[in-house]
C-alpha positions in Angstrom: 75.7 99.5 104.3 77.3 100.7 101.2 77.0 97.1 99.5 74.2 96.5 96.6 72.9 93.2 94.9 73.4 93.5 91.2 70.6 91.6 89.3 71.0 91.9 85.2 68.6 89.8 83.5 69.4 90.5 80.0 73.6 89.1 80.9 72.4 86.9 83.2 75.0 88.4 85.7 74.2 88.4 89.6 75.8 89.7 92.1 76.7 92.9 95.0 78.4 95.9 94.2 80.3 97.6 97.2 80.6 101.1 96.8 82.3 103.7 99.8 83.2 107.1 98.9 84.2 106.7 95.3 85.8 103.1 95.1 83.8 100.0 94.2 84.5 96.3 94.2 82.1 94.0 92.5 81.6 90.5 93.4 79.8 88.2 90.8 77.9 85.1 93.1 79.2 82.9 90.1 82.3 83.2 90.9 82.4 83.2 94.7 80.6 79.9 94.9 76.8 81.4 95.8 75.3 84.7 97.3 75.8 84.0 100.8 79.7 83.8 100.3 79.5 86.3 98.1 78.1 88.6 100.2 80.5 87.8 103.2 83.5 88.9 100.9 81.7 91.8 100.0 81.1 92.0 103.7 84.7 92.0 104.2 85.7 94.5 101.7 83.6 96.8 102.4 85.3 97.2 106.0 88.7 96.9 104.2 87.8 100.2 102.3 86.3 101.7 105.3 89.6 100.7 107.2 91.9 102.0 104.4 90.1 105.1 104.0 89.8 105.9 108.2 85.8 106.4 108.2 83.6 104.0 110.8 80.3 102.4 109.2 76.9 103.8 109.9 76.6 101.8 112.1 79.5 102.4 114.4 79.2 106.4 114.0 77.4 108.4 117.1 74.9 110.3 116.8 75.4 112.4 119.5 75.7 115.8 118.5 73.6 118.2 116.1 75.1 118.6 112.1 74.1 121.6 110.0 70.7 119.8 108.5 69.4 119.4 112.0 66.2 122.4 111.9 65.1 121.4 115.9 67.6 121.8 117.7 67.5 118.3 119.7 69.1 115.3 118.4 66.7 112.7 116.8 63.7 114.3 116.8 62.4 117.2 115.2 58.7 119.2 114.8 56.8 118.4 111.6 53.7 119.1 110.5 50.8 116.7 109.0 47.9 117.2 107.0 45.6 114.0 106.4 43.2 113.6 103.6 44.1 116.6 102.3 41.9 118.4 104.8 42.2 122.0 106.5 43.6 120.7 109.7 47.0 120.2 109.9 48.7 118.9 113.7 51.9 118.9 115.0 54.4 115.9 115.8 57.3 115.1 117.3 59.2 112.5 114.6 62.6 111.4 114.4 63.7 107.5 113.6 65.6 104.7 115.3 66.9 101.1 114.1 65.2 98.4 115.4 67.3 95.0 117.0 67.6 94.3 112.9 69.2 97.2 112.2 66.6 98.3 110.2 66.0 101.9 109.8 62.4 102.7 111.5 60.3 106.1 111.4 58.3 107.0 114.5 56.0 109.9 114.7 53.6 111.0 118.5 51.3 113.8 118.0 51.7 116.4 120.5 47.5 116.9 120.4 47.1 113.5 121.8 50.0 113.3 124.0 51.0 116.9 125.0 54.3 118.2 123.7 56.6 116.6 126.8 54.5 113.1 126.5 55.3 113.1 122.7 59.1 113.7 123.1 58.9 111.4 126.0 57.6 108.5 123.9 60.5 109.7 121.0 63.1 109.8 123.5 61.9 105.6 124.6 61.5 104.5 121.4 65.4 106.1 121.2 66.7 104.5 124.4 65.3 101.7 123.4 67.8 101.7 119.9 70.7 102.7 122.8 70.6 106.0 121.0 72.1 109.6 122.1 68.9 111.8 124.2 69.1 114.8 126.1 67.0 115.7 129.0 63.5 115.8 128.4 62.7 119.4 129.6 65.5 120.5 128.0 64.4 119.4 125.0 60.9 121.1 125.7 62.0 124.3 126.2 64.2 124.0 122.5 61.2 123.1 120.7 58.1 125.2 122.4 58.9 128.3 120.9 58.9 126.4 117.4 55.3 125.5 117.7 53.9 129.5 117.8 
């Protein structure tokens, strides 16, 4: 969402703030007769901008398909590597993120110690599903992210 609640304290002026890709629209919650109307019109201007200017919102874009800043090779997930408590040891895990029923961003992160490396993409590839995200076969996926782990 590309809409932000303005809060000055020193003017006294409240209100959201929708920017897309170089045009804004501010809406003061004065004016608009309290925040939850407010924020409806903001609501609807943002998708007039995003109509006007041809893009879909976050939201409605697929995720489907790798971009140039994916470093794993497999959609949603990727290999990282964690260090706790500043110790010596450091393990791998498969993380990646999904939106909850909210549509609140979530991080997820299965260590492929506990849960080999196909149980920990397994469990990424649920939690996923789960989100009605894009997945790709499970062994597939494997065999993309085995060699990363020498």
């Amino acid at each position: 969402m590309a809409i932000q609640e303005i809060i000055n304290s020193k003017t006294g002026e409240y209100g959201y703030q929708v920017r897309v890709k170089g045009q804004s629209r501010y809406f003061s919650i004065k004016k608009h007769g309290g925040k939850r109307a407010t924020l409806k019109l903001a609501k609807a201007a943002e998708q007039e901008i995003l109509d006007k200017l041809g893009i879909k919102s976050s939201g409605e874009r697929k995720h489907d398909k790798l971009t140039k800043r994916n470093t794993s090779g497999v959609v949603g997930i990727h290999l990282q590597w964690r260090c706790y408590h500043d110790g010596d040891n450091v393990y791998p895990y498969i993380s990646g993120s999904w939106k909850d029923k909210e549509g609140k961003q979530r991080m997820f992160g299965f260590s492929i110690e506990r849960h080999g490396l196909k149980g920990a993409i397994e469990l990424a590839f649920a939690r996923r599903k789960v989100a009605k995200l894009h997945t790709i076969d499970i062994d597939e996926a494997v065999a993309i992210i085995k060699p990363q782990l020498s």
